[in-house]
Residue frames as qw, qx, qy, qz and C-alpha x, y, z in Angstrom:
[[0.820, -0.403, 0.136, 0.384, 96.87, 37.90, 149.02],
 [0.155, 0.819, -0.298, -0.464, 100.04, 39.36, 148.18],
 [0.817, 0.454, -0.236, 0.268, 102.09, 38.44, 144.83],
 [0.669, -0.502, 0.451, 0.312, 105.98, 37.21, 145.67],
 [0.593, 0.620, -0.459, -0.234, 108.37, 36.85, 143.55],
 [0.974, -0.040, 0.209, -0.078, 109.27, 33.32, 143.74],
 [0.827, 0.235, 0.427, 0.279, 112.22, 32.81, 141.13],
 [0.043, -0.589, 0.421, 0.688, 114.27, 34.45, 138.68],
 [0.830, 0.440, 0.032, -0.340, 112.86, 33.97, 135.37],
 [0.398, 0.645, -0.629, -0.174, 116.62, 33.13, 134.04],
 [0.119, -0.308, 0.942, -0.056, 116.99, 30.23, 136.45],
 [0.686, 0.118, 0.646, -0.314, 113.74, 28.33, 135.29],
 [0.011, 0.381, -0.756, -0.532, 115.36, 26.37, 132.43],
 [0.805, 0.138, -0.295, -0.495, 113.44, 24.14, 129.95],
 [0.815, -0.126, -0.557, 0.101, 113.41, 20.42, 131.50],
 [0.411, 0.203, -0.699, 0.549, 114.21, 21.65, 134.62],
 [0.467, -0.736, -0.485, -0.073, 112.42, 21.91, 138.09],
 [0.106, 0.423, -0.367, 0.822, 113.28, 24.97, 140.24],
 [0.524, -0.628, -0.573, 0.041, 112.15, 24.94, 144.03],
 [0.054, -0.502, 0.156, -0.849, 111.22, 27.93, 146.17],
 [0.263, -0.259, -0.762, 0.533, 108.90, 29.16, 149.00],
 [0.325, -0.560, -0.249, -0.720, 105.94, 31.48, 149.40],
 [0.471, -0.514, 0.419, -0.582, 105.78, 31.88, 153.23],
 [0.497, -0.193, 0.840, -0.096, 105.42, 27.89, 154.82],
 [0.841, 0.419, 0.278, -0.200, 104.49, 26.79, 151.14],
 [0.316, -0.581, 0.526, 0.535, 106.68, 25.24, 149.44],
 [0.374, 0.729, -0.089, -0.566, 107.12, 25.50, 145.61],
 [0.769, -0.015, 0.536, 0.348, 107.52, 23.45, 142.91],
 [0.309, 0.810, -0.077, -0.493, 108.53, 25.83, 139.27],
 [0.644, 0.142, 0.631, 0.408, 108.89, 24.44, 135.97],
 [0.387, 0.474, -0.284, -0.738, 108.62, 25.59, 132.32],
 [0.796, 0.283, 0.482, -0.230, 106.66, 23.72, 129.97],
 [0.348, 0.299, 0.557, 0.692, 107.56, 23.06, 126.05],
 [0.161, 0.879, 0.416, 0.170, 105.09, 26.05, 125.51],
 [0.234, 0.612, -0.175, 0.735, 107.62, 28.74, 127.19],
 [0.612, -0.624, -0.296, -0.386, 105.13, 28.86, 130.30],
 [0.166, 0.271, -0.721, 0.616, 106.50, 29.15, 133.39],
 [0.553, -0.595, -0.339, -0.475, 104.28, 27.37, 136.29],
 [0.125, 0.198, -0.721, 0.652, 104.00, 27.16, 140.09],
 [0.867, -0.324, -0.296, -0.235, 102.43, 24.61, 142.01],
 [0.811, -0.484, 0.220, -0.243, 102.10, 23.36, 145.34],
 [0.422, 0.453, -0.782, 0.069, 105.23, 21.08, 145.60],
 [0.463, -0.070, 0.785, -0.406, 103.22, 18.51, 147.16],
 [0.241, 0.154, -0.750, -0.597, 101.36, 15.59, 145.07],
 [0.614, -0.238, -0.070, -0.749, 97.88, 15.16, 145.34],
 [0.843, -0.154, -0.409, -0.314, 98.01, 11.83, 145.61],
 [0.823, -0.213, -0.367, 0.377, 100.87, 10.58, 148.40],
 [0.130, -0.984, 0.084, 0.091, 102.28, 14.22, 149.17],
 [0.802, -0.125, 0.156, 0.563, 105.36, 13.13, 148.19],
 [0.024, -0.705, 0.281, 0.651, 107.46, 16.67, 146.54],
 [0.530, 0.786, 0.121, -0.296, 106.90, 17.29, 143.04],
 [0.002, 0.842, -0.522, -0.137, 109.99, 18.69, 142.93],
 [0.449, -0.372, 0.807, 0.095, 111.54, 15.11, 143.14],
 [0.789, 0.440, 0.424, -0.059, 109.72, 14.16, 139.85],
 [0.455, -0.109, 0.500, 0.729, 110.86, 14.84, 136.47],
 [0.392, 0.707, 0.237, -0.539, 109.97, 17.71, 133.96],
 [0.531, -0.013, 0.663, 0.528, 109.50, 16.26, 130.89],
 [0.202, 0.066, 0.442, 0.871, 108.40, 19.10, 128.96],
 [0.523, -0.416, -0.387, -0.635, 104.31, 18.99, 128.19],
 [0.785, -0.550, -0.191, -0.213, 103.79, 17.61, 131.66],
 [0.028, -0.538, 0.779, -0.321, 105.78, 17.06, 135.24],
 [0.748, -0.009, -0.650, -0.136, 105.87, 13.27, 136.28],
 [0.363, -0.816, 0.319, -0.317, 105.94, 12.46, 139.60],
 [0.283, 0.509, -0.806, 0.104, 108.49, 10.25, 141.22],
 [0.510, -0.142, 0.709, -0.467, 106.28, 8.06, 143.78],
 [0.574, 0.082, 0.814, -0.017, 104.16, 6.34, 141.17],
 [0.225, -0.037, 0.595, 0.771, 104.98, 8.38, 137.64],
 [0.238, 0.752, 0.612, -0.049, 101.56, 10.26, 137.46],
 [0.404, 0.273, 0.433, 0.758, 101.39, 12.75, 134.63],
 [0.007, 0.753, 0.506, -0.420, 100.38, 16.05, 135.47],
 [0.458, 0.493, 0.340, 0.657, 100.05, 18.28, 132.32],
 [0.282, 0.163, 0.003, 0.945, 100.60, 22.28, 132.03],
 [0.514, -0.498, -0.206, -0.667, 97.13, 23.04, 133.41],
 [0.150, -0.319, 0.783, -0.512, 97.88, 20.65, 136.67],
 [0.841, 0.127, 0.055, -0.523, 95.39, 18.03, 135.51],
 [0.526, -0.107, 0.836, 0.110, 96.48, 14.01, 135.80],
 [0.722, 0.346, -0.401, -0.446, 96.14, 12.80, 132.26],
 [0.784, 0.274, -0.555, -0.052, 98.21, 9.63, 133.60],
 [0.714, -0.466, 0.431, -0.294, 98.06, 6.91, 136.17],
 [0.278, 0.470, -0.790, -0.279, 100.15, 4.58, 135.69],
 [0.156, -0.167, 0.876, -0.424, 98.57, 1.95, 137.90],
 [0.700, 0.440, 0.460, -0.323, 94.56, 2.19, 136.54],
 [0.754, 0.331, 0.513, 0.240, 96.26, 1.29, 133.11],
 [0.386, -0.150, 0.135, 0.900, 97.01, 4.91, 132.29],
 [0.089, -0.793, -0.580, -0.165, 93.17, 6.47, 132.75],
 [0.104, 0.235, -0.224, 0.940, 93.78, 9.78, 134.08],
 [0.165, -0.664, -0.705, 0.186, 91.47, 11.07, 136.74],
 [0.019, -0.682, -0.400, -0.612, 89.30, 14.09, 135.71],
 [0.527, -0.802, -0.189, -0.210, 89.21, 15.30, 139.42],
 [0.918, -0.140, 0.004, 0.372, 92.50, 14.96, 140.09],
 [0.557, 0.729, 0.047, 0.394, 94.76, 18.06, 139.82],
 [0.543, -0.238, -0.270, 0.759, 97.91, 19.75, 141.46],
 [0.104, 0.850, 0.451, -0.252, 97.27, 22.92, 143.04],
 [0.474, 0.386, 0.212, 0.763, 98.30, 25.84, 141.04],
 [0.282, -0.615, -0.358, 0.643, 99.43, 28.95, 141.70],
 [0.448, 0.879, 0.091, 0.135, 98.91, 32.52, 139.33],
 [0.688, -0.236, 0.312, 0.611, 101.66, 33.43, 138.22],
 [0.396, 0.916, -0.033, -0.061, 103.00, 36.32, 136.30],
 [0.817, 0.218, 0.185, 0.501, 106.33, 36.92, 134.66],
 [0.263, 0.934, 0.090, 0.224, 107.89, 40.74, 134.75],
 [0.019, -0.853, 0.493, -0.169, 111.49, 42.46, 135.04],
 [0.368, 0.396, -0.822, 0.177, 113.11, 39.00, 135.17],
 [0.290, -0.089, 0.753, -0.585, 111.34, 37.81, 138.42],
 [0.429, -0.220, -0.829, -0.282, 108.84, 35.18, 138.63],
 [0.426, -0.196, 0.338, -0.816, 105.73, 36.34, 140.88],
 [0.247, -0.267, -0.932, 0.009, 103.33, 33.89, 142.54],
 [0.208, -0.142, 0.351, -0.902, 99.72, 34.34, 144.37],
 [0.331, 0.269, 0.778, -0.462, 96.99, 32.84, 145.80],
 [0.371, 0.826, 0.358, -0.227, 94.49, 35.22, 143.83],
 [0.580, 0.805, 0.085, 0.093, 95.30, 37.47, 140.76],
 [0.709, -0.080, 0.128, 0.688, 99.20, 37.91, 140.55],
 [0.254, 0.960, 0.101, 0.068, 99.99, 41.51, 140.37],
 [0.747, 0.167, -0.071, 0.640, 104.12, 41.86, 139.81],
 [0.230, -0.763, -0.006, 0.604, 105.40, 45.26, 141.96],
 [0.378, 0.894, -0.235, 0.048, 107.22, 47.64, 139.79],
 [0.878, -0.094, -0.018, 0.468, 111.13, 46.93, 139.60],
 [0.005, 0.972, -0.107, -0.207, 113.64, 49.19, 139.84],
 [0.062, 0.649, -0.732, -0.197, 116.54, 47.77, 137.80],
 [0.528, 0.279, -0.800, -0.055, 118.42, 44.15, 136.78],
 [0.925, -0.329, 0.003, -0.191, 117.04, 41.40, 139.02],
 [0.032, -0.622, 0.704, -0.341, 120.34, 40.30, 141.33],
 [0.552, -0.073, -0.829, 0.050, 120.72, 37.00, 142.93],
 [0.617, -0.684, -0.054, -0.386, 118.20, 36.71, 145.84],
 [0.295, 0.329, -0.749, 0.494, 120.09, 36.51, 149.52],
 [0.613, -0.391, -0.686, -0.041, 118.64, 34.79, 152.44],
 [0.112, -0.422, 0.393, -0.810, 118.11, 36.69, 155.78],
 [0.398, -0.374, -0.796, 0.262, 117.33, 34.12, 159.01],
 [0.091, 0.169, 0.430, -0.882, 114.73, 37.28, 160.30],
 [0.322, 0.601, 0.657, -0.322, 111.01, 37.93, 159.73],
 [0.463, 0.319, 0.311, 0.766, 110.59, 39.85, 156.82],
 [0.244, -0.947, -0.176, -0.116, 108.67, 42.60, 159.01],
 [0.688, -0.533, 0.279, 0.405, 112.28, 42.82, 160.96],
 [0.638, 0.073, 0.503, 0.578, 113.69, 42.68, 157.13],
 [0.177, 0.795, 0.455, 0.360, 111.42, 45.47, 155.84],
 [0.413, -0.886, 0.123, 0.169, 112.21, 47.97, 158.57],
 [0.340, -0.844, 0.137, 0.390, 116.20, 47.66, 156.87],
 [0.567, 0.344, 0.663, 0.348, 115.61, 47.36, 152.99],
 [0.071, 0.273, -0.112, -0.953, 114.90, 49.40, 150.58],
 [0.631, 0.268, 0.723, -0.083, 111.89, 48.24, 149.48],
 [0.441, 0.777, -0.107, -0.437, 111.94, 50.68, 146.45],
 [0.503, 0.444, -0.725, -0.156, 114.68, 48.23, 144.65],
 [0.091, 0.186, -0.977, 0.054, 114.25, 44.80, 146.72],
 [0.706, -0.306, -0.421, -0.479, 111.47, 42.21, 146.69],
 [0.125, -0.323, 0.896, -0.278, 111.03, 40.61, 149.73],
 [0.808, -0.108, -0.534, -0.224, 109.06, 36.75, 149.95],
 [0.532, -0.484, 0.605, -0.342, 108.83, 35.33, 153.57],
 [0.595, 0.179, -0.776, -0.111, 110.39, 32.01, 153.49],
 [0.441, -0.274, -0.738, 0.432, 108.70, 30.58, 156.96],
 [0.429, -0.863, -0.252, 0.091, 107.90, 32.94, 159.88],
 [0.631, -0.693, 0.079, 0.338, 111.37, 33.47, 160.74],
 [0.394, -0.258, 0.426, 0.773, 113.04, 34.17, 157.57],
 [0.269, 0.804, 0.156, -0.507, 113.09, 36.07, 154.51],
 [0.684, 0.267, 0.481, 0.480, 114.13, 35.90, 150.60],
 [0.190, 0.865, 0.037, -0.464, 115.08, 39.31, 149.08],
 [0.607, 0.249, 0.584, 0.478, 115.56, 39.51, 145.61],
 [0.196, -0.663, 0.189, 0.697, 117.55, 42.83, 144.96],
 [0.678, 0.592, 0.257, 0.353, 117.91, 44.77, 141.84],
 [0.169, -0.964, 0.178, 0.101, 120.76, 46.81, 140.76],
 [0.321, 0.669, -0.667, 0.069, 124.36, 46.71, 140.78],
 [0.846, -0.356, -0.360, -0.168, 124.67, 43.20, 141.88],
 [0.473, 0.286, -0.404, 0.729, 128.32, 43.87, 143.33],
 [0.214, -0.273, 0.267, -0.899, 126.69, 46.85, 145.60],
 [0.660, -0.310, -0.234, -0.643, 123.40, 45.25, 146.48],
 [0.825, 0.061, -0.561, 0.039, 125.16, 42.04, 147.58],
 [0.256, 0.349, -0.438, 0.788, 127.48, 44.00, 149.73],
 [0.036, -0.190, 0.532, -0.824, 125.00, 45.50, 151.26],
 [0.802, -0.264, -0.258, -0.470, 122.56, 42.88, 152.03],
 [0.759, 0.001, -0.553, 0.343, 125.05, 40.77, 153.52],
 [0.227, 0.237, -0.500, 0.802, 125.58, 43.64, 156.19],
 [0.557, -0.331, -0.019, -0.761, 121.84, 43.85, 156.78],
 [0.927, -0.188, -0.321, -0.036, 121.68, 40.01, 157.14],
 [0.407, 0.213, -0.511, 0.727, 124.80, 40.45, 159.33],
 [0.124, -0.329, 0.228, -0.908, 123.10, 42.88, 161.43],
 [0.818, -0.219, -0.059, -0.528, 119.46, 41.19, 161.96],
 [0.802, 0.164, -0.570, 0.069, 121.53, 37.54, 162.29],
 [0.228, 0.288, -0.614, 0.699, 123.49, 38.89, 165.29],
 [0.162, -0.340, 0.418, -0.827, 121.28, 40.57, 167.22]]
């Protein structure tokens, strides 16, 4: 599969949870106390409730349905309910992850991170396929990450002033027609 970038690296603070997308998957992205940056399934093994809606308390995210501990390897150390046994078989799914030019990449299978071509820019949304999106990018300075079928995440480098500009006219353009 391909790697995405998922994330700016700057916005995944320590204690915080960052949600994304990887085509109709949606993303849960933390950092750990180690530095680690991870990305998992934002779905919880046990009720599917979102991840995302838990808390990241550093060594482990908690979830919010019934406060199971899932540590930096996506492995339940803690149920709260069998007394706080963890189940050995039990693990959110995880995704590879790499870490280059500011961007957080994701993949199925071995994460390989494109090349960048500058500062990492806030990513702009475009309601189009990202085939539809490719065809009027550059791909040589923007990532793109399908967010669905029908839309697209590009996550520009460069001047962000210029890049912004002129993504907004592309997403203008594809939005209309």
């Amino acid at each position: 599969m391909t790697s995405y970038v998922v994330a700016l690296e700057k916005d995944v603070r320590p204690n915080s949870i960052v949600r994304s997308m990887m085509g109709d998957t949606p993303l849960v992205i933390w950092r750990g106390s180690s530095g680690a940056i991870h990305v998992w399934l934002d779905c919880c093994p046990h009720r599917s409730v979102r991840l995302s809606a838990g808390r990241n308390m550093g060594d482990y995210l908690e979830g919010v349905y019934h406060g199971w501990r899932f540590d930096e390897t996506g492995l339940v150390t803690l149920v709260p309910a069998l007394q706080g046994r963890p189940s050995e078989d039990i693990r959110a799914t995880v995704y590879s992850t790499a870490l280059a030019d500011g961007f957080v990449w994701a993949s199925d299978d071995a994460c390989t991170p494109a090349e960048s071509a500058g500062e990492p820019c806030y990513p702009v949304h475009i309601a189009a396929p990202i085939d539809q999106v490719r065809q009027q990018v550059d791909t040589a300075v923007d990532h793109l990450t399908p967010w669905g079928t029908q839309e697209t995440m590009v996550y520009p480098t460069g001047n962000p002033e210029q890049r912004r500009a002129e993504l907004s006219a592309i997403r203008l353009r594809l939005e209309e027609s």
